[in-house]
C-alpha positions in Angstrom: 21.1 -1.9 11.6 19.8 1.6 10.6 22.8 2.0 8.1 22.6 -1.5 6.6 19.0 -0.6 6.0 19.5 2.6 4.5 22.4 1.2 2.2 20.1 -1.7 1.3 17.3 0.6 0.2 19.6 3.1 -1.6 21.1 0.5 -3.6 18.0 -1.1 -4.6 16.6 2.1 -5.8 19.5 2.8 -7.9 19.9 -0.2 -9.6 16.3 0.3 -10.8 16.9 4.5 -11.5 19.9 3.3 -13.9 18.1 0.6 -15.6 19.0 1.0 -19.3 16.1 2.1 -21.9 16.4 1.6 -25.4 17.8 3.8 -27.7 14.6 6.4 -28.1 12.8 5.8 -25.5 9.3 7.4 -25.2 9.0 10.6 -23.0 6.6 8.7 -20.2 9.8 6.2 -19.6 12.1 9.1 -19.7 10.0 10.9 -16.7 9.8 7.9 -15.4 13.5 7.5 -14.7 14.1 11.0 -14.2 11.5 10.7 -11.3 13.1 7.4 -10.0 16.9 8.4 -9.8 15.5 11.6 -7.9 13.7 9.2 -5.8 16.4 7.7 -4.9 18.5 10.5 -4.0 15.9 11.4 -1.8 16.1 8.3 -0.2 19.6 8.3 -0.3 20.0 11.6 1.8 16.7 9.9 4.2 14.2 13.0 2.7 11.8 10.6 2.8 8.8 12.3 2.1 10.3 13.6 -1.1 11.2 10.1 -1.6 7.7 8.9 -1.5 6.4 11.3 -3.6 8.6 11.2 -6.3 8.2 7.5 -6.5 4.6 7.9 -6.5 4.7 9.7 -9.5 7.1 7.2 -11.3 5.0 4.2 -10.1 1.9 5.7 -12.1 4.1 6.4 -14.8 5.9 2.8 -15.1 4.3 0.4 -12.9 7.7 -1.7 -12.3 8.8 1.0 -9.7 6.1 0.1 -7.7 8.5 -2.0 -5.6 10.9 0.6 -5.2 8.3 3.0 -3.7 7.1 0.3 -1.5 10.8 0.0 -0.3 10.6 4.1 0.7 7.6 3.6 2.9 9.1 0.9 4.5 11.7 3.2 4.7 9.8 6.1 6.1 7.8 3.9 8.5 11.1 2.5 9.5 12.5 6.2 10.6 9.0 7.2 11.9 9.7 3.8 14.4 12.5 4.8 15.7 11.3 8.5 16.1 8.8 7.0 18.7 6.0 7.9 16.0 4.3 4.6 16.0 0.9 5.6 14.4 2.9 7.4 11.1 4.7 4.6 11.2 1.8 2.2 10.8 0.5 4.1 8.2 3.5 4.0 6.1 3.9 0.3 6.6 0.0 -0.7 5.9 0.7 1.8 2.1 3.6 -0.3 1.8 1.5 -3.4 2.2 -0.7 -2.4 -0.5 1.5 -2.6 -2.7 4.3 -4.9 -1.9 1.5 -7.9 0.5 4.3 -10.7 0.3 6.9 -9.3 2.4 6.9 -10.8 5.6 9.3 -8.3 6.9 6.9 -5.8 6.2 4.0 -7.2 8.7 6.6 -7.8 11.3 7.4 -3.8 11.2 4.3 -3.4 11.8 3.6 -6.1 14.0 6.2 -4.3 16.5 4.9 -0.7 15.9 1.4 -1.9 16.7 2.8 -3.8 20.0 4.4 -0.2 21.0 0.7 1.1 21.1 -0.6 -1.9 22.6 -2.8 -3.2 19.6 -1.7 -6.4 20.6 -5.0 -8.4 18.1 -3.5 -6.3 15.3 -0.3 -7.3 16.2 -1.3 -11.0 16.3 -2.6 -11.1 13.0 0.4 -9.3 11.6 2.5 -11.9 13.1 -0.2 -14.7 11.5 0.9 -13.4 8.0 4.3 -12.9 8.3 4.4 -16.7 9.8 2.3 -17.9 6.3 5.1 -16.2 4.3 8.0 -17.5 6.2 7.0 -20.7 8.5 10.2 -21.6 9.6 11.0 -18.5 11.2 10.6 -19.0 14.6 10.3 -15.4 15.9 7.2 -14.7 14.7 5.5 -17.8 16.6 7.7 -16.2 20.1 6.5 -13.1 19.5 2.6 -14.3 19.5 3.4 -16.1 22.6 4.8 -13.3 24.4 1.6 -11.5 23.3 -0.6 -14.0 24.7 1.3 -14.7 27.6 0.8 -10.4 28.3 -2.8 -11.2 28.0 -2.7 -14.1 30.3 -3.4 -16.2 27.6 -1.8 -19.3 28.6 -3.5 -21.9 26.4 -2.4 -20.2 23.2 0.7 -19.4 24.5 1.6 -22.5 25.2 0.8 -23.6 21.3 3.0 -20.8 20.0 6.1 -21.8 22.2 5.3 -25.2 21.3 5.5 -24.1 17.3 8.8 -22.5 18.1 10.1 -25.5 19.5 9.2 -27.8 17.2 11.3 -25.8 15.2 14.1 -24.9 17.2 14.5 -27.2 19.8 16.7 -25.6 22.2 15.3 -22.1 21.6 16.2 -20.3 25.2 13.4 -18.0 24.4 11.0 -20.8 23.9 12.1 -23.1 26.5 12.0 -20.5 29.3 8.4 -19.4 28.7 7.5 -22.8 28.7 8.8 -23.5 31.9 7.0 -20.2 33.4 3.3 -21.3 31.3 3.5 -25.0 33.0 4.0 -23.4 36.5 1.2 -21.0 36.2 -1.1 -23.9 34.8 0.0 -25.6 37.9 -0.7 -23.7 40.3 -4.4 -23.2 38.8 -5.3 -27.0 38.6 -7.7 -27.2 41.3 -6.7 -28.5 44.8 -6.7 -32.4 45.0 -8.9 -34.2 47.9 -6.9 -35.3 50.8 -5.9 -38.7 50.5 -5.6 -39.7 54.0 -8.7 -41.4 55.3 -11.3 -40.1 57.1 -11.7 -39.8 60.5 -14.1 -41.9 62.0 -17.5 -41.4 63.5 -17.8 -40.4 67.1 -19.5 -43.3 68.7 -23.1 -43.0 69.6 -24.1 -41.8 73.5 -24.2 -44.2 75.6 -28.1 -44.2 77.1 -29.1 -43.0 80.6 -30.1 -46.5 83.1 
């Protein structure tokens, strides 16, 4: 997954570094690209805080690489992830928000750092806004329900697993956390009253003669 990632990245950043100018173009497009192809060799050899910066200076040269320095964030936050650096990974992902907010893929990065440190509300609404970009992708509705169902949540998980099925049917995933929900929201329903009848009164003392 790492590789594909990397490749993904690398080839999207090099596309954009070879884009063709016209035939004289100004200097600030020429720094531009010069910035941008050594951004992504950067990226390419995963130095990605030389990335970062060299696409920040081409993204305030020529706005349109703003995308590609959104992609080394991601980037960055996605190697910062899987260093166990959670918080640097957060960081990286929110910058990468700023500029790039319709990426669902994005929030869901950091949805999962954010779970790793436990900030399960930030995690929630990362998972909300992933789900309004994509609203047929039914991970995002079983990830809030694990959430909730960690904070013994059971109501809301409940909805969420039922949003996932209503979707996907026979999603394992789904359908076992539903099973587990109904049982604990069984065995909290009060007690019922018996239903066998009462015992009857003791008859009254019988007077002294």
């Amino acid at each position: 997954m790492k590789k594909i990632f990397v490749f993904t990245l690398v080839t999207a950043l090099a596309l954009c570094a070879a884009e063709v100018y016209p035939a004289e173009p100004n200097k600030k497009a020429q720094e531009a690209n010069r910035l941008a192809r050594e951004g992504a060799d950067a990226a390419k050899n995963q130095d990605w805080d030389k990335a970062v910066e060299l696409l920040r200076k081409a993204t305030n040269l020529e706005h349109k690489y703003a995308d590609e320095l959104a992609a080394v964030y991601q980037g960055r936050g996605y190697a910062a992830a899987k260093n166990q650096q959670f918080q640097e990974a957060i960081q990286d992902f929110t910058e990468a928000l700023k500029i790039k907010s319709n990426d669902p893929r994005i929030y869901e990065q950091r949805a999962a750092a954010e779970m790793k440190v436990y900030d399960y509300d930030k995690a929630l609404g990362d998972y909300s806004e992933a789900s309004k970009l994509k609203p047929n992708e039914v991970r995002y509705y079983n990830y809030r329900a694990y959430i909730y169902e960690t904070k013994e949540d059971t109501q809301n998980s409940m909805a969420e697993t039922d949003k996932t099925l209503k979707i996907d049917p026979n999603n394992q995933e789904a359908k076992g956390r539903k099973q587990r929900l109904e049982q604990k929201q069984a065995e909290k329903m009060p007690t019922p009253p018996p239903t066998t009848p009462a015992p009857k009164k003791s008859p009254p003392a019988k007077k002294r003669p």
